[in-house]
ZAMARLO-258946 format. One record per residue: residue number from 1; residue in one letter; chain; y, x, z of N, C-alpha, C, O in turn. Coordinates in pm, whole numbers, plus 50000, padded with zeros to 5 digits. Example, Ala and Ser with C-alpha at 12.3 -4.5 7.8 and 13.67 -1.06 7.14 Angstrom:
2
> nr, rest, kette, n_Y, n_X, n_Z, ca_Y, ca_X, ca_Z, c_Y, c_X, c_Z, o_Y, o_X, o_Z
> 1, A, A, 49431, 51319, 50780, 49550, 51230, 50780, 49670, 51320, 50780, 49668, 51424, 50846
> 2, S, A, 49775, 51285, 50708, 49894, 51367, 50714, 50003, 51290, 50787, 50114, 51341, 50804
This chain:
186
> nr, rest, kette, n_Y, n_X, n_Z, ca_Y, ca_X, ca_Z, c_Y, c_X, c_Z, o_Y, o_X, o_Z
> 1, X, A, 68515, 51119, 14298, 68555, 51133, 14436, 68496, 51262, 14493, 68379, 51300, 14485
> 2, X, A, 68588, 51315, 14544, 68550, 51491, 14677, 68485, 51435, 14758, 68486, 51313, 14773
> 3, X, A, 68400, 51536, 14842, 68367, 51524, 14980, 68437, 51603, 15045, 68468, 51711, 14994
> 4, X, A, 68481, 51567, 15181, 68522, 51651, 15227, 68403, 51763, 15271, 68284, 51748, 15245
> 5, X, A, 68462, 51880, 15343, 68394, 51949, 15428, 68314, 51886, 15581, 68204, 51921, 15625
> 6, X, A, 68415, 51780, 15645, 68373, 51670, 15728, 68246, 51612, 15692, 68147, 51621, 15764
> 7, X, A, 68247, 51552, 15580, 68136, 51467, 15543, 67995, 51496, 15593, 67962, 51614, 15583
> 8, X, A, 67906, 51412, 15646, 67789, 51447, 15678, 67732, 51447, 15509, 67653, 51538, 15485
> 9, X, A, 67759, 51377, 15419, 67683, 51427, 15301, 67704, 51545, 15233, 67619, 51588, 15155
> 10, X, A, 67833, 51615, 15261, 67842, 51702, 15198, 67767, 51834, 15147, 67679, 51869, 15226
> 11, X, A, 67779, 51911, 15042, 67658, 52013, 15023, 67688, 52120, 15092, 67604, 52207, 15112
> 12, X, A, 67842, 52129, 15147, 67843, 52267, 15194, 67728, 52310, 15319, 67661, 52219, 15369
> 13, X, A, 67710, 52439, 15360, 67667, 52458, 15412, 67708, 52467, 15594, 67818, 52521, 15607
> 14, X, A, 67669, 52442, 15681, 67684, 52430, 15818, 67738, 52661, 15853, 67681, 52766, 15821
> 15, X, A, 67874, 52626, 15933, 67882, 52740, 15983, 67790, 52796, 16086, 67709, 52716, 16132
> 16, X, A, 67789, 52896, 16121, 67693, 52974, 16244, 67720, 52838, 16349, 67644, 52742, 16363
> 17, X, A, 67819, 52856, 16399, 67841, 52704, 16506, 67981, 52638, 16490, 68095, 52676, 16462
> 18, X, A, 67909, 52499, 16527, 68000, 52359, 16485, 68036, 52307, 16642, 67954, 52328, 16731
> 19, X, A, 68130, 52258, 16664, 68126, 52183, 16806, 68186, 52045, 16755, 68278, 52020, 16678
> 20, X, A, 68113, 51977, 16813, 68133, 51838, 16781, 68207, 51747, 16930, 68154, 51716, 17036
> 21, X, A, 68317, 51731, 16890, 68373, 51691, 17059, 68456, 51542, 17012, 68503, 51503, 16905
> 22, X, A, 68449, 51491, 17129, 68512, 51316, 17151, 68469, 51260, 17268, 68395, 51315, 17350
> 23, X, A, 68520, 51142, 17277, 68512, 51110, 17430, 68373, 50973, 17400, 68333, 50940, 17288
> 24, X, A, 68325, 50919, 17525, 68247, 50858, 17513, 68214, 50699, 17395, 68286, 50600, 17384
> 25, X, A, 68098, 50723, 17331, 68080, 50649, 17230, 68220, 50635, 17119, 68302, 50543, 17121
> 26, X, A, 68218, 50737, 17038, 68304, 50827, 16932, 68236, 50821, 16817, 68278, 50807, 16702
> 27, X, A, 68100, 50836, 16871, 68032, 50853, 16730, 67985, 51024, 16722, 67922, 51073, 16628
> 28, X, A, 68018, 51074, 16802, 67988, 51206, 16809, 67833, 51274, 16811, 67815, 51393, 16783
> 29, X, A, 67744, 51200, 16842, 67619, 51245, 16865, 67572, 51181, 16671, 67526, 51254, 16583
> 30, X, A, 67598, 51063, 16659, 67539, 51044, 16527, 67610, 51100, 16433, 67543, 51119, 16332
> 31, X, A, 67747, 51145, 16425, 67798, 51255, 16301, 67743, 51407, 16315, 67734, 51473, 16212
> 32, X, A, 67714, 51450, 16408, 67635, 51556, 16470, 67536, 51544, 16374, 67529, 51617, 16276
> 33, X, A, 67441, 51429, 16407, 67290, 51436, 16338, 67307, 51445, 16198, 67241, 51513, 16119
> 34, X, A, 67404, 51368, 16173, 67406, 51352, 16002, 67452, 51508, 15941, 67431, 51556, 15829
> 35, X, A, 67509, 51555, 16038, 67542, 51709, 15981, 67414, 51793, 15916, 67396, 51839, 15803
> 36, X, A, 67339, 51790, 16027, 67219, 51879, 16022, 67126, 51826, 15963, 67038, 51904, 15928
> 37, X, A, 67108, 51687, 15930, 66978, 51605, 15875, 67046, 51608, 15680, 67016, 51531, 15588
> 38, X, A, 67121, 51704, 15680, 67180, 51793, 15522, 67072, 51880, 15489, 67060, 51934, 15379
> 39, X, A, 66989, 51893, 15588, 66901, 52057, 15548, 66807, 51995, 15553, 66732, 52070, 15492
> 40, X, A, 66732, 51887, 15589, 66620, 51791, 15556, 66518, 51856, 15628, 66400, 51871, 15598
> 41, X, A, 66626, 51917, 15798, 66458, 51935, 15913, 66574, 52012, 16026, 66670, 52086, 16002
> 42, X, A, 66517, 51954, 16167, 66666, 52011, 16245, 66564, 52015, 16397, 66453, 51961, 16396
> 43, X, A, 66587, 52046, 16453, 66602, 52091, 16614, 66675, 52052, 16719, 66768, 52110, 16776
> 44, X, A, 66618, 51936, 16741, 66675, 51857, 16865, 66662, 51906, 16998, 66557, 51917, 17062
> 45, X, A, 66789, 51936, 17037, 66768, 52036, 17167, 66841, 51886, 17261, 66950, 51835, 17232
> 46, X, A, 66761, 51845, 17358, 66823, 51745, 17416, 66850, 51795, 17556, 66750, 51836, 17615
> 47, X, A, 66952, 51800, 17614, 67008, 51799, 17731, 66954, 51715, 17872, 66927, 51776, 17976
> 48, X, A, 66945, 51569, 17860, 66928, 51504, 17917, 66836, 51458, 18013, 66824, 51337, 17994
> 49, X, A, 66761, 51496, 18110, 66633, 51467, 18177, 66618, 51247, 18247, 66677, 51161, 18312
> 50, X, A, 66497, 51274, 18164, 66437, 51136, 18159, 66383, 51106, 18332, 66275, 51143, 18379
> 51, X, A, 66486, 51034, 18398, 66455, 50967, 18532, 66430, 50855, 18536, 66501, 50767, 18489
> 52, X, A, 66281, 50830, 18619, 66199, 50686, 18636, 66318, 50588, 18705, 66347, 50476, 18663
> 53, X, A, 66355, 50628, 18774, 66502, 50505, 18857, 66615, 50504, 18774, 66717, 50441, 18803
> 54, X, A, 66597, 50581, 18656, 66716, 50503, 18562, 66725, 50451, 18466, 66759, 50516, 18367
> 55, X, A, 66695, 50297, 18454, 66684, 50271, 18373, 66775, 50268, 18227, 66744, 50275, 18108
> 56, X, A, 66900, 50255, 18302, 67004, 50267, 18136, 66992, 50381, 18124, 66939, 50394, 18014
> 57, X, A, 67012, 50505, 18179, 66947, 50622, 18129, 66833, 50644, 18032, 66841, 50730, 17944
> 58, X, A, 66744, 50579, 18046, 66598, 50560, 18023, 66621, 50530, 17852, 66601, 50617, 17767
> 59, X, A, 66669, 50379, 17821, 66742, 50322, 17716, 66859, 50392, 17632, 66898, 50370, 17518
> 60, X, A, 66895, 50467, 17710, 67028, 50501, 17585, 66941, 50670, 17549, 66968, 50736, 17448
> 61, X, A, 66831, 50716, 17662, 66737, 50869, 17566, 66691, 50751, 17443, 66703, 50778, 17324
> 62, X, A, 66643, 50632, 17487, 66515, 50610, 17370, 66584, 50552, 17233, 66543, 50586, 17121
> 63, X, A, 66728, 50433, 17260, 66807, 50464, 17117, 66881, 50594, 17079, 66940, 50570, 16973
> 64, X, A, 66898, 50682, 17106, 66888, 50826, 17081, 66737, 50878, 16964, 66732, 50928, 16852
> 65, X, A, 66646, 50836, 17052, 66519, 50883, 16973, 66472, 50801, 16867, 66407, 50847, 16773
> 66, X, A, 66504, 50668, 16878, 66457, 50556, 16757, 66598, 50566, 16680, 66602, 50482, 16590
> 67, X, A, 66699, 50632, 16687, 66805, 50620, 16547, 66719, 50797, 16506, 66730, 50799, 16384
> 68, X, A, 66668, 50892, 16535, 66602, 50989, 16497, 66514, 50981, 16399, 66410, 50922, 16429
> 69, X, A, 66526, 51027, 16280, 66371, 51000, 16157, 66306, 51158, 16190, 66373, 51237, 16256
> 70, X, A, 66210, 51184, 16153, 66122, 51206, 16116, 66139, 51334, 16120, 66046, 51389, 16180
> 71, X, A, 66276, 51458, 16054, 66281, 51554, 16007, 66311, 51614, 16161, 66333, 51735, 16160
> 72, X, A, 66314, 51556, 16281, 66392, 51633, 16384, 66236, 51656, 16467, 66136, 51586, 16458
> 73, X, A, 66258, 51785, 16552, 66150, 51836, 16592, 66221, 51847, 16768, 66301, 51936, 16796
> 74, X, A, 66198, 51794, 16819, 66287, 51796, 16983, 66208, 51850, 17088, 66094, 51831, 17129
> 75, X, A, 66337, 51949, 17132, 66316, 52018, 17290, 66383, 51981, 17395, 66496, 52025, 17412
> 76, X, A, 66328, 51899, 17479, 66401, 51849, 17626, 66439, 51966, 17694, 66338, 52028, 17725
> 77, X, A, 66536, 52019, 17728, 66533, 52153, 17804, 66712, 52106, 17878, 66811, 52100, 17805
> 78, X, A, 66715, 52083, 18009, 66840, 52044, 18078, 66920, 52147, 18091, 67041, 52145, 18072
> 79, X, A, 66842, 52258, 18131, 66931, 52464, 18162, 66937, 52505, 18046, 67048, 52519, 17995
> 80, X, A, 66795, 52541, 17958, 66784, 52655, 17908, 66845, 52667, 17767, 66785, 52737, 17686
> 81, X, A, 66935, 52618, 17740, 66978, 52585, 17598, 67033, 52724, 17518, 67043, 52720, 17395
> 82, X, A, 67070, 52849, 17594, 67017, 52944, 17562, 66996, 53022, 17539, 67042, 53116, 17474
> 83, X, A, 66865, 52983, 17625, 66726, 53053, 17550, 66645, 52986, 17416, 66567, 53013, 17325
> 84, X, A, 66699, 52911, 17457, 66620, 52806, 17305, 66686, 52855, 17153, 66627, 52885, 17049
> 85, X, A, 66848, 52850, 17187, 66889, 52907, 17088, 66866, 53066, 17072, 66904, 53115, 16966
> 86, X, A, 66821, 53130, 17146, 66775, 53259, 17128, 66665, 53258, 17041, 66671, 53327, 16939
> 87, X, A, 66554, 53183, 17070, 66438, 53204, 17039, 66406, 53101, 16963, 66284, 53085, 16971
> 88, X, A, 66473, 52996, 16869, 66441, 52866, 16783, 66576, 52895, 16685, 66611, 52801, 16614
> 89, X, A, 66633, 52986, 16679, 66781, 52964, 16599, 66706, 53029, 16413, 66649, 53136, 16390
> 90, X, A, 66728, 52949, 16345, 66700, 52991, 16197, 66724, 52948, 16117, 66742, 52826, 16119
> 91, X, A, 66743, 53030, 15983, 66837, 52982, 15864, 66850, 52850, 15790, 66945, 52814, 15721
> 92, X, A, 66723, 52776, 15821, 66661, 52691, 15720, 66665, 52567, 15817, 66649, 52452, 15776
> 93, X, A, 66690, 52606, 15967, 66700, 52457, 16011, 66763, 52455, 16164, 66723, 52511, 16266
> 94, X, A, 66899, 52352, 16137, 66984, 52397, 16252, 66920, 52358, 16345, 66819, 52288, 16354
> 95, X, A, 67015, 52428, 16449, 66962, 52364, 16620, 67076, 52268, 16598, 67164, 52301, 16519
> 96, X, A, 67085, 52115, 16682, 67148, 52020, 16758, 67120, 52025, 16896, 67016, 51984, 16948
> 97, X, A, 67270, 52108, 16986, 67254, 52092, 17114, 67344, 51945, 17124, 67449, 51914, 17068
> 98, X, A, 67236, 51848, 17243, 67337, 51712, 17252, 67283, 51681, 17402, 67163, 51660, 17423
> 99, X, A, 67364, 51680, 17489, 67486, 51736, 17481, 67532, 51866, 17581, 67433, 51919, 17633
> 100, X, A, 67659, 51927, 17616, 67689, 52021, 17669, 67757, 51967, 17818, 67785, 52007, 17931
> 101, X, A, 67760, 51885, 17760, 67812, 51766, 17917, 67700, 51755, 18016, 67713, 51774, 18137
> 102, X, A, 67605, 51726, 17964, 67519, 51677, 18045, 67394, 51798, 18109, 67313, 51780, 18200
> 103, X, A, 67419, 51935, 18014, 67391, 52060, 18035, 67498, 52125, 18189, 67465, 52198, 18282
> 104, X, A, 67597, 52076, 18164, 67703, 52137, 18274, 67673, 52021, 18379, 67732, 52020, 18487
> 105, X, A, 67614, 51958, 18359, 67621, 51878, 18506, 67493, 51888, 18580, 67480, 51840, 18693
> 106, X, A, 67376, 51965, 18502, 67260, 51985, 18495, 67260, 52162, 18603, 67193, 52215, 18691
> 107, X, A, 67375, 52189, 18521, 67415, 52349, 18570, 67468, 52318, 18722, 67442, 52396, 18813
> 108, X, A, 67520, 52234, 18736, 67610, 52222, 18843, 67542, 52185, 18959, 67548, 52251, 19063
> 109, X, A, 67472, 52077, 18944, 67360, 52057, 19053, 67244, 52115, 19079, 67175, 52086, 19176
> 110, X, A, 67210, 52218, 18976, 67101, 52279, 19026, 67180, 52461, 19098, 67128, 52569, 19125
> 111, X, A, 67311, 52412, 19103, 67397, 52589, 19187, 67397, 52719, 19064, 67399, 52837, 19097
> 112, X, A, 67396, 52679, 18932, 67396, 52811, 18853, 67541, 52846, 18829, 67626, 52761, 18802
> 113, X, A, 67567, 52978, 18839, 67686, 53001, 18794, 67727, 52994, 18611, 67705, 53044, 18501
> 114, X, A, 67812, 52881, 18695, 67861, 52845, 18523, 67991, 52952, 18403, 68010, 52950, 18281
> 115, X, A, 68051, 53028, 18511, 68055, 53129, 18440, 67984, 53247, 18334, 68023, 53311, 18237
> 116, X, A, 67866, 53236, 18406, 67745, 53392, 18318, 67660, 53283, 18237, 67583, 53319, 18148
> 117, X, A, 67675, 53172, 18267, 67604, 53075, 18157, 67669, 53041, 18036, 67621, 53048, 17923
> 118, X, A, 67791, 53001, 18072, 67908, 52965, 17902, 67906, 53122, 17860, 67927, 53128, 17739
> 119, X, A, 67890, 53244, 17912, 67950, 53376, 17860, 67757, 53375, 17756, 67735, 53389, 17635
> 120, X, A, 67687, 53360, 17838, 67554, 53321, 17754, 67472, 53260, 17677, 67355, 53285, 17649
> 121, X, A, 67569, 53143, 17631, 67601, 53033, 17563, 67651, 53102, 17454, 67577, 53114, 17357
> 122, X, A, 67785, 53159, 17450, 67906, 53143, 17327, 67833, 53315, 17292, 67870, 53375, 17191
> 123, X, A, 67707, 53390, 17409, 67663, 53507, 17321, 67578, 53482, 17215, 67578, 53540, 17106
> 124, X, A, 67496, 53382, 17257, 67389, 53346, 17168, 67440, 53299, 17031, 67405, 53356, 16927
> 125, X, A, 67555, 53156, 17034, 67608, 53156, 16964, 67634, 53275, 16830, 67585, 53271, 16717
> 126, X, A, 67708, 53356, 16876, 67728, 53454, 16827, 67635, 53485, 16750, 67652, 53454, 16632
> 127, X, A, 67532, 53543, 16779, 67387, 53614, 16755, 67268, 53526, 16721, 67157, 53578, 16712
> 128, X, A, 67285, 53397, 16702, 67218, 53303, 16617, 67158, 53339, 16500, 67232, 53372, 16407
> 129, X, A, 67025, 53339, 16484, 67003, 53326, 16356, 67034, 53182, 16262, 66952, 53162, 16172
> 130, X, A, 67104, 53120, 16272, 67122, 52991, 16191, 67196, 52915, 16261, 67223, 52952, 16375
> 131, X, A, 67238, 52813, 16220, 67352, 52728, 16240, 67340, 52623, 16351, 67240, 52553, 16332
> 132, X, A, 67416, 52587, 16468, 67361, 52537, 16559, 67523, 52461, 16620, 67623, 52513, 16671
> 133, X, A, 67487, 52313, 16582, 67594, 52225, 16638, 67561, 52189, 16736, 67440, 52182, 16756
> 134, X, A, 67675, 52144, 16860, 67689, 52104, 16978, 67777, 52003, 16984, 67884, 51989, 16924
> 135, X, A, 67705, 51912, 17089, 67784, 51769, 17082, 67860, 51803, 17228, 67781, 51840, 17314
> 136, X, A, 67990, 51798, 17265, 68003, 51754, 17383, 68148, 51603, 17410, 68217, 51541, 17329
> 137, X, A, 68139, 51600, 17516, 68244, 51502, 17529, 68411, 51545, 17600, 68430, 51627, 17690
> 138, X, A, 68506, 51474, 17537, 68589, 51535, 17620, 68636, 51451, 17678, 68668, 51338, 17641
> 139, X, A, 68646, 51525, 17823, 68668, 51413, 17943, 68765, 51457, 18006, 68762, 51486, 18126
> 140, X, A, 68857, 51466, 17936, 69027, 51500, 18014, 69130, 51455, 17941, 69237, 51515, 17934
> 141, X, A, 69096, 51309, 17861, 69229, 51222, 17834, 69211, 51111, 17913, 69268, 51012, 17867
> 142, X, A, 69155, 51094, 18013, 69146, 50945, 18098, 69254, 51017, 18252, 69322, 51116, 18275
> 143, X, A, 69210, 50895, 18322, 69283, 50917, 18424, 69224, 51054, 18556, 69107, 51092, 18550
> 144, X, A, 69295, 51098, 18634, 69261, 51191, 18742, 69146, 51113, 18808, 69154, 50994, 18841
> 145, X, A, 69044, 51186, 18824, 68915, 51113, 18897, 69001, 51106, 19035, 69105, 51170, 19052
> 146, X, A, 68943, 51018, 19131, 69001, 50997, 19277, 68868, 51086, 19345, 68835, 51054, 19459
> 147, X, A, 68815, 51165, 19298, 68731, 51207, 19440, 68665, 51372, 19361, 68629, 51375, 19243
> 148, X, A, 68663, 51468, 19433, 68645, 51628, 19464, 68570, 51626, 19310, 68618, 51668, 19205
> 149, X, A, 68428, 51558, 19332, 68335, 51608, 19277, 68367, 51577, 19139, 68363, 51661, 19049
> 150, X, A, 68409, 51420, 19121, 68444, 51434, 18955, 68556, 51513, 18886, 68544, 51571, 18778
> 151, X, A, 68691, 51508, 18981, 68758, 51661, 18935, 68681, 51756, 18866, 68665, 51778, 18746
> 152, X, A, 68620, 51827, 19009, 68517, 51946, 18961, 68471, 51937, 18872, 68454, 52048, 18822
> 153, X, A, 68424, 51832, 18794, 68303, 51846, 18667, 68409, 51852, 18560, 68401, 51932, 18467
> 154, X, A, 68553, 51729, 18581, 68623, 51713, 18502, 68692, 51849, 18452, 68688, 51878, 18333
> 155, X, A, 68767, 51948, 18563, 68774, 52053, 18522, 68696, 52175, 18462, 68730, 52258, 18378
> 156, X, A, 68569, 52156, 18540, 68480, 52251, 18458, 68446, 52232, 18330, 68418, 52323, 18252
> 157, X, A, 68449, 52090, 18299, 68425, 52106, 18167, 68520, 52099, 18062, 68491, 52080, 17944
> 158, X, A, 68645, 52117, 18112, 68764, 52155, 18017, 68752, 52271, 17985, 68736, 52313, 17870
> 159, X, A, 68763, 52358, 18123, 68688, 52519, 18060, 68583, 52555, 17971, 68600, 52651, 17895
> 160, X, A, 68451, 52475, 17971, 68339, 52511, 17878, 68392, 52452, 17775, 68375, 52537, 17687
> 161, X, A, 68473, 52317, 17701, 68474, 52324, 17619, 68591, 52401, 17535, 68568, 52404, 17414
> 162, X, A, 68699, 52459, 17573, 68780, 52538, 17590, 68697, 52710, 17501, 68718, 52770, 17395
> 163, X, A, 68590, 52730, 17632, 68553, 52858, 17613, 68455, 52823, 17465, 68440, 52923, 17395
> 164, X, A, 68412, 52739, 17431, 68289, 52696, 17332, 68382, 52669, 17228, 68382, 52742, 17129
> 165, X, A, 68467, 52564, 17237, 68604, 52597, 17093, 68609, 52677, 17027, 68576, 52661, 16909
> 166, X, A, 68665, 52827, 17089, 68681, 52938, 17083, 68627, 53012, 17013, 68671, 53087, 16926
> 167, X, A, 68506, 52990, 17056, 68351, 53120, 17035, 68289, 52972, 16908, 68167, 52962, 16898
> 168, X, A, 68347, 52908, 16854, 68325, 52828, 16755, 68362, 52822, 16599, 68480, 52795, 16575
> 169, X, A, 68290, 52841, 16505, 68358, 52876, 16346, 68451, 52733, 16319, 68559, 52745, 16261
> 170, X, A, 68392, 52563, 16374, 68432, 52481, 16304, 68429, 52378, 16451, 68326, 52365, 16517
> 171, X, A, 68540, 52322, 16482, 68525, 52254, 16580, 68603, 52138, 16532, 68716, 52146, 16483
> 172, X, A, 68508, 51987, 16556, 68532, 51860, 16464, 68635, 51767, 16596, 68620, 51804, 16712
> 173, X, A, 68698, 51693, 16576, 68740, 51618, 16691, 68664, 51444, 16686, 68708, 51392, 16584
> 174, X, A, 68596, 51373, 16740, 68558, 51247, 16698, 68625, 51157, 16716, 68701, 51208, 16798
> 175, X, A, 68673, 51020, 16700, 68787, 50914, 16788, 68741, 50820, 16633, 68744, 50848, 16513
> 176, X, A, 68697, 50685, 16722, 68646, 50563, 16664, 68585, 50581, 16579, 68612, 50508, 16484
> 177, X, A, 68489, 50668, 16561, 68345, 50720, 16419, 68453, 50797, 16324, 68429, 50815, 16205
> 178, X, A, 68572, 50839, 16385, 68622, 50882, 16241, 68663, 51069, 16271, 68761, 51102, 16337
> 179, X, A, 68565, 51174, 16206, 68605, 51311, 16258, 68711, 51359, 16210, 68745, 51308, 16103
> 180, X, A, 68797, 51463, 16261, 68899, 51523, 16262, 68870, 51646, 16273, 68802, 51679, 16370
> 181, X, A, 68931, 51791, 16136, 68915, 51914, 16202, 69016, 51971, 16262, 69134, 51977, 16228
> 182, X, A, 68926, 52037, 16409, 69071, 52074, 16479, 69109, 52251, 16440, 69202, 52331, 16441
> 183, X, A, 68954, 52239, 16403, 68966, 52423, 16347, 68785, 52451, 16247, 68668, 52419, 16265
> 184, X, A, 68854, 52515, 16162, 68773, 52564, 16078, 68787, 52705, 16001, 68871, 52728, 15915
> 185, X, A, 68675, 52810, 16057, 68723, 52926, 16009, 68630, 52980, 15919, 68616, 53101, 15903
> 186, X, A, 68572, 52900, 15865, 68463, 52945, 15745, 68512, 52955, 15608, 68436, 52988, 15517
């Protein structure tokens, strides 16, 4: 039996950048990990900021961190993702940004322009020293949100993942744990 290129076991090697996209609970964050936990040591860049009043928040960081072994070395960072990939990107052990969703909503409420940020995003990308997958979600096959603000996020983040596609060597699609490539240029 082949592996595919898909396969988290597979030997090939991880392109400069992977985008890992699907809609909520896909399976997208754990085919992500299994990608990078190929090189047997990875860089958990987590998105998400840990709030005392939330508790399911609270619970779904910490099964996040208890399905995590051993080889992952994690940076909480909600903005700076990067700079992280500027300054943590290397041959021998990918970055995992998870997620880009929760980075853009992070962007959004704290007033950064999310334009000079995705253009600073998909540069770094670029200019990576090593291979660095990104989980995000896609949140534009459900219905029209009824109110301004979820539009707004909903559309903005059609654009980032749009612009991150793009500026992407291998972009996976997720739907019921099972990945799909939508593009691969390695």
């Amino acid at each position: 039996m082949t592996t595919s290129p898909l396969s988290p076991k597979s030997t090939l090697t991880l392109p400069k950048s992977t985008l890992v996209l699907g809609g909520a609970r896909s399976g997208k964050s754990h085919y992500a990990e299994k990608l990078v936990e190929v090189y047997g040591q990875g860089l958990y860049l987590a998105t998400a900021e840990m709030n005392d009043e939330d508790d399911e928040m609270a619970a779904r960081i910490s099964r996040h961190q208890e399905r995590r072994g051993k080889i992952w070395q994690t940076i909480e960072e909600p903005v700076g993702v990067t700079n992280i990939i500027n300054t943590e990107s290397r041959a021998d052990r990918p970055i995992l940004v998870d997620c880009l969703t929760l980075w853009l909503s992070n962007l959004m409420f704290g007033n950064y322009d999310l334009e000079t940020e995705t253009v600073a995003l998909t540069g770094a990308l670029r200019q990576s020293n090593g291979p660095v997958v990104l989980v995000s979600n896609e949140v534009g096959l459900g219905i029209v949100p009824d109110n301004t603000l979820a539009r707004e996020f909903r559309d903005c983040a059609g654009r980032l993942n749009q612009v991150v596609a793009a500026a992407s060597d291998r972009v996976i699609f997720m739907a019921a744990g099972l990945p799909m490539i939508m593009k691969d240029e390695i």
